[in-house]
C-alpha positions in Angstrom: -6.4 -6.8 27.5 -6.0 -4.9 30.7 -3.0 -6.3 33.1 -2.6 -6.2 36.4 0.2 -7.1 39.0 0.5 -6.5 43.0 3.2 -7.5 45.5 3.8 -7.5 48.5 6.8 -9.1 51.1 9.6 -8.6 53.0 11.8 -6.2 50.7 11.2 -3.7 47.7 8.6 -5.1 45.3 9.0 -2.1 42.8 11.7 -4.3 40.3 8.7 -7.0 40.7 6.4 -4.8 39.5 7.9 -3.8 36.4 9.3 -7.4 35.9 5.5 -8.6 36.1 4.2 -5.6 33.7 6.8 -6.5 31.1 5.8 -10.3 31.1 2.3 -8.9 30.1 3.3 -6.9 27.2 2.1 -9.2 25.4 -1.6 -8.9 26.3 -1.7 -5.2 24.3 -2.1 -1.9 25.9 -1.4 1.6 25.7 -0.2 3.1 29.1 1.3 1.9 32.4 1.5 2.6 35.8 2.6 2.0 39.6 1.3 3.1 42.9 3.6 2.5 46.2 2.8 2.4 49.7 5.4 4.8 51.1 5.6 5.8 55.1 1.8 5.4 55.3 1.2 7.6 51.9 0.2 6.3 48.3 2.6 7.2 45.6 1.4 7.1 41.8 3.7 7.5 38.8 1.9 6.4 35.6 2.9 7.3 31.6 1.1 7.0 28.1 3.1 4.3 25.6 5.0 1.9 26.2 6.6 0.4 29.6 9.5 1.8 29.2 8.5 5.2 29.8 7.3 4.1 32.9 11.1 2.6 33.6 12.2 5.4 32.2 10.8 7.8 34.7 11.4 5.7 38.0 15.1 5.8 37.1 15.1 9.2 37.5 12.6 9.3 40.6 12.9 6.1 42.4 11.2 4.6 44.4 11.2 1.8 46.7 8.4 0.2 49.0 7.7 -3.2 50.4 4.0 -3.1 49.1 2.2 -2.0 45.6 0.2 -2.6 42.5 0.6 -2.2 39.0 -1.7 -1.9 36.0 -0.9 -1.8 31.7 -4.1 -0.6 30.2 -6.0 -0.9 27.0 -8.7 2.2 26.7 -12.7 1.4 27.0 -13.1 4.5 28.7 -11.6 7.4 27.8 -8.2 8.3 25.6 -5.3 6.1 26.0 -3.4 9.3 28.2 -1.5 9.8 31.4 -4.5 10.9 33.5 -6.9 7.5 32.0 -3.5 5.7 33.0 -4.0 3.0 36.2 -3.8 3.3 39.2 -6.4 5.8 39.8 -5.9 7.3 43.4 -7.0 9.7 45.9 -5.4 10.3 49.2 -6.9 7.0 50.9 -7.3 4.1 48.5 -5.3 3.1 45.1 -6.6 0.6 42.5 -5.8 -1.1 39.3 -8.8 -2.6 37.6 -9.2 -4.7 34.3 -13.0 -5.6 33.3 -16.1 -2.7 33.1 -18.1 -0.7 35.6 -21.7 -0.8 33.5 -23.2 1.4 36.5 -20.0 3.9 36.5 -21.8 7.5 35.1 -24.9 6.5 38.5 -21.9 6.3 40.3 -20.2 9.1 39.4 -23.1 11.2 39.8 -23.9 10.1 43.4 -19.8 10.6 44.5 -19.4 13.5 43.0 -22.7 15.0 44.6 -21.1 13.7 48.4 -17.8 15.9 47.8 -15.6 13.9 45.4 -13.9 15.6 42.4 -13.1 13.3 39.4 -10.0 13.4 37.2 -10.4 11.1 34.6 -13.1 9.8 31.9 -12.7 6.5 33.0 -15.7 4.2 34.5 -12.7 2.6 37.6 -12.1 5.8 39.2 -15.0 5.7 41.1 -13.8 2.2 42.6 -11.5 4.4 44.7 -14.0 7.3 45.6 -17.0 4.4 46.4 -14.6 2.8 48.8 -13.1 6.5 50.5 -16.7 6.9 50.8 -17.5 3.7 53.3 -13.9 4.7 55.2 -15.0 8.0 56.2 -17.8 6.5 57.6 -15.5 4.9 59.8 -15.6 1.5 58.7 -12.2 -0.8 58.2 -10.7 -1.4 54.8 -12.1 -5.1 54.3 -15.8 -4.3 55.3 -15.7 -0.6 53.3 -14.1 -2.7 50.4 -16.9 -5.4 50.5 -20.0 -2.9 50.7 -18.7 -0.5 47.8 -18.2 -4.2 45.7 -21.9 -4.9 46.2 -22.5 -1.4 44.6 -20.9 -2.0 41.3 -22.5 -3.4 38.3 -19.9 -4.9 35.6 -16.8 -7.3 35.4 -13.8 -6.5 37.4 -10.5 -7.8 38.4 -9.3 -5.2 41.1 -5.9 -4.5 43.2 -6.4 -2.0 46.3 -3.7 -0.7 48.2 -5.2 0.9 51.2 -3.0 4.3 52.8 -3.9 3.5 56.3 -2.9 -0.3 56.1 0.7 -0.7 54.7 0.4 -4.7 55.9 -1.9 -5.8 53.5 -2.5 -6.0 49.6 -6.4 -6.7 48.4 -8.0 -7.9 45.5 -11.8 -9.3 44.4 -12.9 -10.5 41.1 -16.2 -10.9 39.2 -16.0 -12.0 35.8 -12.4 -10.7 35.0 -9.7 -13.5 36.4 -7.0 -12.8 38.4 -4.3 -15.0 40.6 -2.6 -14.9 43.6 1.2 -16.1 43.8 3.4 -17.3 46.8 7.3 -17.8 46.9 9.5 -17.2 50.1 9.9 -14.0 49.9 5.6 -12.7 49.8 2.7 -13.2 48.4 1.6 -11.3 44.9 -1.3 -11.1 42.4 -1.6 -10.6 38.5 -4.6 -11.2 36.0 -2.9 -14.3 35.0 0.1 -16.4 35.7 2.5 -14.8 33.5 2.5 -11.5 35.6 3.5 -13.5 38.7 7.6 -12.9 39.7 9.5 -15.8 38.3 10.2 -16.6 42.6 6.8 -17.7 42.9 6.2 -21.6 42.8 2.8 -21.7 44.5 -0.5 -20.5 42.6 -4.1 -19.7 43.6 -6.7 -18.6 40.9 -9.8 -16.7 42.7 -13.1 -17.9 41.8 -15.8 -15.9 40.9 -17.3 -12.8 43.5 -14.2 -13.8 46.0 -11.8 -11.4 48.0 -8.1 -11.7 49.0 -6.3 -9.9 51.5 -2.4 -10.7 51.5 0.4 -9.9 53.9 3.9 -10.7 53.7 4.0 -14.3 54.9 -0.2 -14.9 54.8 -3.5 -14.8 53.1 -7.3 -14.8 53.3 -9.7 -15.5 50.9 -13.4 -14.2 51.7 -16.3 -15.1 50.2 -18.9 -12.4 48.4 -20.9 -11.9 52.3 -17.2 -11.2 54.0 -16.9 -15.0 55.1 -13.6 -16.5 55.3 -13.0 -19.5 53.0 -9.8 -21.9 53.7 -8.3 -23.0 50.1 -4.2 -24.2 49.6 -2.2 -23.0 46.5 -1.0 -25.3 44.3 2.3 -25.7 43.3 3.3 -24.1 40.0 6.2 -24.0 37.8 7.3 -21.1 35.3 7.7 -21.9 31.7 10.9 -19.5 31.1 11.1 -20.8 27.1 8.3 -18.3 26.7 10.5 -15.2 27.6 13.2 -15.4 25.1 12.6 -14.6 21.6 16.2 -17.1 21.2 16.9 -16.0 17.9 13.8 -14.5 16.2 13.4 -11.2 15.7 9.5 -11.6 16.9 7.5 -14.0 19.1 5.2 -14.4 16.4 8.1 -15.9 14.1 9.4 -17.8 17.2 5.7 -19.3 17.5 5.2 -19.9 14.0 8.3 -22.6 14.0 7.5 -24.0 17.6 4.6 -25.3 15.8 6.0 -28.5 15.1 6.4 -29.5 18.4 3.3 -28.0 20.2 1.4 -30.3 17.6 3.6 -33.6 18.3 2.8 -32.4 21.8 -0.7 -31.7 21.6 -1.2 -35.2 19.7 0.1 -37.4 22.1 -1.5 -35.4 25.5 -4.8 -35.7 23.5 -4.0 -39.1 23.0 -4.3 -40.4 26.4 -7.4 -37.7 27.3 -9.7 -38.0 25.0 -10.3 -41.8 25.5 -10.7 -40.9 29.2 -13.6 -38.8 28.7 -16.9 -39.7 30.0 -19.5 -39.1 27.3 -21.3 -41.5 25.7 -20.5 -40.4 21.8 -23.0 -42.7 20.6 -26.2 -40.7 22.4 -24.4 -37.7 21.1 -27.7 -36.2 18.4 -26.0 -32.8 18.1 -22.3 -30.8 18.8 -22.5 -27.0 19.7 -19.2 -25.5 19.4 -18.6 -21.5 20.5 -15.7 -19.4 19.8 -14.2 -16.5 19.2 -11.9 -14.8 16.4 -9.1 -17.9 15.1 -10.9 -20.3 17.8 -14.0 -19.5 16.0 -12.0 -20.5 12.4 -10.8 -23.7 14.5 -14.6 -24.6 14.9 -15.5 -23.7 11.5 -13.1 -26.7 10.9 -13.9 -29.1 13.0 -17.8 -28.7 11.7 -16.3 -30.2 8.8 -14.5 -33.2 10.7 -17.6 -34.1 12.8 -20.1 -34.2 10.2 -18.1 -36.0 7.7 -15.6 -38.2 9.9 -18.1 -38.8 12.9 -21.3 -38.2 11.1 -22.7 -36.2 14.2 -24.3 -32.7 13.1 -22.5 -29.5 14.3 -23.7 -26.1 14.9 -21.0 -23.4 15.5 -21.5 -19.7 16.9 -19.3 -16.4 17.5 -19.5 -16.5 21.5 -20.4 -13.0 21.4 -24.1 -13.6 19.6 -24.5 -17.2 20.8 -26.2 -16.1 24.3 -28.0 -13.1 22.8 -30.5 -15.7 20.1 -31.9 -18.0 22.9 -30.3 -21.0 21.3 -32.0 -24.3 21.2 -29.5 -26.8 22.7 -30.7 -30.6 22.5 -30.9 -32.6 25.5 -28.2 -35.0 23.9 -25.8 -32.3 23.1 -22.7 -31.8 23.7 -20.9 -28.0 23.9 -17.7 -27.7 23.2 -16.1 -24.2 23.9 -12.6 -23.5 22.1 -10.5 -20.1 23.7 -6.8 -19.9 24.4 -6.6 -17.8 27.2 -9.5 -19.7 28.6 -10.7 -16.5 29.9 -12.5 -14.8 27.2 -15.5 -13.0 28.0 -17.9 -13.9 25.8 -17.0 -17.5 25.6 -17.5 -18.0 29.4 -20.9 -16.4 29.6 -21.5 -18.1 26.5 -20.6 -21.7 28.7 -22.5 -20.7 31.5 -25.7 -20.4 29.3 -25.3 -23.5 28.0 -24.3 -25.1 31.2 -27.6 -23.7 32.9 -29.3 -25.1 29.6 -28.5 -28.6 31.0 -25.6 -29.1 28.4 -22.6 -30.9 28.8 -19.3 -28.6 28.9 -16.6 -29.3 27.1 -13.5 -26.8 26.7 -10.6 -26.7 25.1 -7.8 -24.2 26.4 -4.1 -23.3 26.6 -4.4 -22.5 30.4 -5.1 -25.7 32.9 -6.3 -23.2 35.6 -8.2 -20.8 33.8 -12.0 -20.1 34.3 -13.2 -21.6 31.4 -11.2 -25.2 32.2 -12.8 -24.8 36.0 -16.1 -24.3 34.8 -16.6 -27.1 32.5 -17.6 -30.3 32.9 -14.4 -32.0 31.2 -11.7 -29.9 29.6 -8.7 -30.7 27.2 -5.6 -28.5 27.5 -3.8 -28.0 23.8 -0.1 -28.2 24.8 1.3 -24.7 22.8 2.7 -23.6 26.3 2.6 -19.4 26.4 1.6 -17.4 23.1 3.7 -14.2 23.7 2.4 -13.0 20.2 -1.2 -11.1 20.1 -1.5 -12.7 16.8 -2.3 -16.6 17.6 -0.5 -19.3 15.5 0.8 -22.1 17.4 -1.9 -22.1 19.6 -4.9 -22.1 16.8 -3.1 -25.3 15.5 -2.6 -27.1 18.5 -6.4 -26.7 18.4 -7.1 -27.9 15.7 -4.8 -31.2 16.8 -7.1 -31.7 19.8 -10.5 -31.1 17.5 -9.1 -33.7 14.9 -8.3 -36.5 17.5 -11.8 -35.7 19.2 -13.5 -35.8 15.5 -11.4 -39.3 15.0 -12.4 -41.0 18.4 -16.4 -39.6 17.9 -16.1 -41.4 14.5 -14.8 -44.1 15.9 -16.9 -44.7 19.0 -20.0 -43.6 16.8 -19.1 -46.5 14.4 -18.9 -44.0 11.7 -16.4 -44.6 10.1 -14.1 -48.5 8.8 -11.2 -49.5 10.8 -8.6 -49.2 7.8 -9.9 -45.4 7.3 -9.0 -44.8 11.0 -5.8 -45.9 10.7 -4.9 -44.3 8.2 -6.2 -41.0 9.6 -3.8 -42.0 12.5 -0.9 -42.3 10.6 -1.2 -39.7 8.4 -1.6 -37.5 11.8 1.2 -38.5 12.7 3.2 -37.4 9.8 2.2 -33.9 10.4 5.0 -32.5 12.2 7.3 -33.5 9.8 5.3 -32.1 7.1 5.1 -28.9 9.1 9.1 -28.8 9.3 9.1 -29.3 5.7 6.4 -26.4 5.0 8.5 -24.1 7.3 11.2 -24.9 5.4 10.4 -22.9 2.2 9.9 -19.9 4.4 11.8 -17.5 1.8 9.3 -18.3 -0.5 6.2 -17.0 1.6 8.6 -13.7 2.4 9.5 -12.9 -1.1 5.4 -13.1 -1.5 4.4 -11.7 1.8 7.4 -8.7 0.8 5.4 -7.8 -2.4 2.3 -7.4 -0.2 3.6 -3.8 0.9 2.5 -1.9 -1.7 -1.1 -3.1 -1.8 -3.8 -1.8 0.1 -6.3 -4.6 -0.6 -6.0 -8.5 -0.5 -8.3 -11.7 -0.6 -8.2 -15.2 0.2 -10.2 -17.7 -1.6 -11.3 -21.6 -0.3 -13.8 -24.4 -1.0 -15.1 -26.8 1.5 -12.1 -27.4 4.7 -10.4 -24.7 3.3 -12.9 -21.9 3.7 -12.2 -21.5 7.3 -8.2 -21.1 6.6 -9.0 -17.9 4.0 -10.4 -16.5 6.5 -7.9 -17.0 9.1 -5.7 -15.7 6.0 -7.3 -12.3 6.2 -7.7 -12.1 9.7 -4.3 -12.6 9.9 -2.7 -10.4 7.5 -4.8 -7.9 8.9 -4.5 -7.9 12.2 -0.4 -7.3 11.7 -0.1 -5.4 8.4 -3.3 -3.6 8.9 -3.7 -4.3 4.9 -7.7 -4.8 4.4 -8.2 -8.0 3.7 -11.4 -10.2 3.0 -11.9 -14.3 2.8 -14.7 -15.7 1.2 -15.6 -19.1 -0.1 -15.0 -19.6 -3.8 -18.2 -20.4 -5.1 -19.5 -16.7 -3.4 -17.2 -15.0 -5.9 -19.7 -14.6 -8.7 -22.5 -13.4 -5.9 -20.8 -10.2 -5.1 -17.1 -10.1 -4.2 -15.8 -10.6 -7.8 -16.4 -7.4 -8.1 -14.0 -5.9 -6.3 -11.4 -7.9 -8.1 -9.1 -5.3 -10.3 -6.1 -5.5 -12.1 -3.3 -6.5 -9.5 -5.5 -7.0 -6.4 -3.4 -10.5 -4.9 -5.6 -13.1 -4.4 -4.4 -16.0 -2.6 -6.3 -19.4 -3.9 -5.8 -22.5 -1.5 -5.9 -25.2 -3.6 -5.3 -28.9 -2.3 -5.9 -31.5 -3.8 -9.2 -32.9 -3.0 -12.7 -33.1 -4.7 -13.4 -29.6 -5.0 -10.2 -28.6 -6.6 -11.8 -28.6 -10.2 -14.5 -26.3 -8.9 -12.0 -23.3 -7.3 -9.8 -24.1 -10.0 -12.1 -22.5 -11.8 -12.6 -19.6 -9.3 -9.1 -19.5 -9.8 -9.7 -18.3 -14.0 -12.4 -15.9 -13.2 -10.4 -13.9 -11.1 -7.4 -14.7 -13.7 -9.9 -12.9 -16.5 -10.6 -9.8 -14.4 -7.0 -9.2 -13.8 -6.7 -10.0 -10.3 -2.9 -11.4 -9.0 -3.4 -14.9 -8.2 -1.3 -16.5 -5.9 -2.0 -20.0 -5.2 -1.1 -22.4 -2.0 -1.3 -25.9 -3.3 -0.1 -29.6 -3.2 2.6 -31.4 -5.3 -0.7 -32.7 -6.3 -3.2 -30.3 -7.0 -0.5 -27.9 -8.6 -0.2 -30.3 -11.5 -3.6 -28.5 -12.7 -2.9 -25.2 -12.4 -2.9 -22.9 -15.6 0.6 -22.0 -17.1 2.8 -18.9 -15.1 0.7 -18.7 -11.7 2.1 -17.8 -9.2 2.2 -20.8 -6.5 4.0 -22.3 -3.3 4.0 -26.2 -3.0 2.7 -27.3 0.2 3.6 -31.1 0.9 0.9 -33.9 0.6 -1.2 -35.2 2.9 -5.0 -36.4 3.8 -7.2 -33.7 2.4 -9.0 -33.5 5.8 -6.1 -32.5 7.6 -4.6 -29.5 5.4 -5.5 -26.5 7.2 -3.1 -27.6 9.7 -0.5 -27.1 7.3 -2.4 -24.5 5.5 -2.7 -22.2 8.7 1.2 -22.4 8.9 1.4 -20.9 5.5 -1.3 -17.5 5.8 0.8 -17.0 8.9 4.0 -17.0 7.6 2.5 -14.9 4.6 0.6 -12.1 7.1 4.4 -12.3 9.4 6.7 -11.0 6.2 4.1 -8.7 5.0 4.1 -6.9 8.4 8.0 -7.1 8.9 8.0 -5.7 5.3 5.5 -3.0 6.1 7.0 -2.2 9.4 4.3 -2.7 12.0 4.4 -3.7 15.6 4.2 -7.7 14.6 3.8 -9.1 18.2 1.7 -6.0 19.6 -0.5 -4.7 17.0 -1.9 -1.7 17.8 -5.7 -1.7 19.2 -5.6 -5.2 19.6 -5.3 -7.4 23.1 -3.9 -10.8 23.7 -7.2 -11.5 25.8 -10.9 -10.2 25.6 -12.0 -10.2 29.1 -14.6 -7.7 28.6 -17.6 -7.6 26.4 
């Protein structure tokens, strides 16, 4: 999604600026721009495409200021173009803006009937305009920012560089995060930490309907009514690993082997958390988990480890519909809410119902300080560091670690399940990096399959039982970064409508382990075999013992049934990856898609 950055201090910010907008790459967009404070005028420069026709341009007209903001967007309103670009500017008041203006086009109509001429489709220029409008009332930047804030309906994260006062930098958010940054040499902002300068080692995250102002040495945080609030940052560290794509060729591939590590990680910071928590897992009558996109696969999952581990029933939702069906949450409930960035729009509203429902909040994020970690009740953080790719890998497993130790101590505490099956749960967790490294290891295998993918312009994934959720993920992933269509379904749906769009050649990929519905997709398996279809089958050392003569297969090491699609996932990743790098596509930025959905 949307990006923003802003600096100001004691020397030229502008290198900052590009320096924070190229950290956020990562979060998708299609155009850039900068606006400078500049002997008390605003200067905008702003390009379609990628950053570095932004850099491009400022080598040849520099520029150099001691305050400014910068935006990269991804189009809601209007074309992805030079004039939708942020900032958006008129001779008083610059913005950059990530979230939605629902009340824009009553907006627009009311400026542009007091005098102001609009030069883009987009709902934030009239951000700019509203607040020009309370200055030439005569009215000082902080109170004209706060009245035209209580006139817009929406989510926003906003920057404001004001023409008439170089010594300060402004922000406000509401419902769209955004952070402020300290080092020694000024103060800064960005929508998250990433797009703070790599000087800055203190961190403040705004809560929700608060202001900033920032100077070069100071800062103010004011509440929605324009009341001061006193809060300290708190120190923060850079992860710098994150930056370097050491000696992959993408950050996807990079993430795809850190995996490993973020589980061995995750395992052991779970480890000491989850017995800390303070829920009573014996009252517990129902678990509501709410997701979106690969989080929502990771709660597909764990539905299977709480009801057959813990023996606690489980209802999962999209986040985006889970608000909008008046659900019925039980008194004894707990709600767990899964999202990496742990900003994502719908998830966080969806929270916020349930919190008001009288639920207890439980998240599970990638981000210690993000709004969905603040708001909850108790929160676990998965341990995957940064995910530079828009395509999540390491950090869908690492959720799945945290959801598989949670399922393990609810079955536990619940009484649920015998003392040598826990153990041996433990153990065989503990094997999984190893079996990871070993999975990883056959890589040249999953590219000589995902390489034949680049001819195809259909594909489908096939599970039973745990390892539904992963053929979904499968697709998902193979087409988000090839852009091949692609479909998952469970097995046993075949014959009640997908089988027939199995032809002659269509790949199907089967995953197959071995566990006690392998007989039944096994024979999935030889009705898409009969029709034709290319089967291509992830399996055990075990289950592969069963398949028919001259399939096509990739041996996936052994483990506890309940815990392939940990292993699984790493293979439809590494499948989707070499299709891609065959086909040619943008594999860490693929186009229309965003890192973070902080907008409905």
């Amino acid at each position: 999604m949307c990006g923003i950055v802003g600096s100001i201090n004691h020397y030229d910010i502008v290198p900052d600026l590009l320096e924070g907008l190229g950290n956020i790459e990562y979060r998708g967009y299609d155009s850039a721009g900068i606006a400078v404070l500049n002997n008390n005028e605003l200067t905008t420069i702003k390009r379609s495409g990628k950053l570095r026709n932004l850099a491009q341009e400022l080598s040849l007209k520099p520029l150099s200021s001691h305050a400014g903001i910068g935006h990269t967007r991804w189009a809601t309103h209007g074309k992805p173009n030079e004039t939708n670009a942020h900032p958006h500017s008129n001779h008083d008041v610059s913005v950059v803006h990530n979230g939605i203006i629902e009340n824009y086009l009553d907006l627009r109509n009311w400026l542009t009937a007091e005098g102001f001429r609009f030069q883009s489709d987009t709902d934030t220029e009239v951000i700019p305009h509203l607040i020009s409008l309370f200055l030439e009332q005569g009215l000082p930047p902080q109170e004209a920012l706060n009245i035209a804030l209580k006139h817009l309906d929406g989510a926003f994260a906003i920057g404001v560089l004001f023409r008439r006062d170089a010594e300060h930098l402004y922000a406000a958010r509401r419902g769209s995060p955004l952070v402020l940054g300290q080092s020694d040499l000024g103060l800064c902002l960005g929508s998250d930490t990433m797009a703070l300068t790599s000087s800055v080692d203190r961190v403040l995250y705004l809560e929700e309907g608060e202001q900033a102002r920032l100077s070069r040495d100071h800062f103010c945080i004011i509440d929605a009514n324009g009341q001061p609030i006193k809060r300290e940052m708190k120190l923060f560290s850079h992860q710098i690993d994150s930056q370097s794509k050491q000696s992959h060729q993408f950050y996807m591939h990079k993430e795809i082997h850190q995996q490993a590590d973020t589980i061995r990680e995750t395992f052991y910071h779970t480890q000491r958390q989850v017995p800390e928590l303070p829920i009573n897992f014996k009252q517990l009558d129902r678990i509501s988990i709410v997701a979106c996109g690969t989080s929502y696969y990771a709660a597909m999952v764990a539905k299977y480890w709480f009801e057959q581990i813990a023996k606690v029933p489980v209802d999962i939702d999209v986040a985006s519909e889970f608000r909008y069906r008046d659900p019925l949450l039980s008194p004894h409930g707990l709600s767990i809410f899964i999202s990496q960035s742990g900003e994502t729009a719908d998830t966080l509203a969806a929270l916020r119902y349930a919190k008001n429902q009288g639920q207890k909040i439980l998240s599970i994020v990638n981000v210690a300080g993000s709004t969905i970690a603040r708001e909850s009740h108790f929160s676990l953080q998965t341990q995957a560091g940064p995910e530079v790719g828009v395509a999540s890998t390491k950090a869908f497993t690492a959720q799945l670690a945290v959801l598989a130790k949670l399922a393990l101590h609810t079955g536990h505490s619940r009484n649920a399940m015998s003392f040598s099956d826990a153990s041996h749960l433990m153990q065989e967790i503990s094997t999984l990096p190893g079996l990871i490294n070993m999975t990883l290891g056959v890589e040249d295998q999953f590219k000589t399959i995902g390489e034949s993918l680049k001819a195809c312009s259909n594909a489908f994934f096939i599970g039973r039982g745990i390892s539904y959720p992963l053929a979904l993920e499968g697709a998902l992933k193979l087409k988000e970064i090839s852009y091949l269509h692609a479909e998952g379904f469970g097995a046993g749906e075949l014959k009640h409508g997908p089988i027939a769009l199995i032809e002659p050649g269509v790949p199907v990929f089967v995953l197959a382990p071995s566990d006690s519905l392998l007989e039944k997709t096994l024979s999935n398996l030889e009705e898409v075999m009969a029709r034709g279809g290319r089967c291509i089958v992830l399996a055990d050392q075990r289950s592969c013992r069963h398949l028919p003569e001259n399939v096509e297969s990739i041996t996936l090491p052994d483990c506890d049934s309940r815990l392939t699609p940990i292993l699984y996932a790493i293979a439809v990743q590494l499948i989707a990856y070499h299709a891609a790098l065959a086909i040619g596509t943008d594999v860490d930025q693929p186009r229309n898609l965003a890192k973070s959905v902080t907008v409905e």
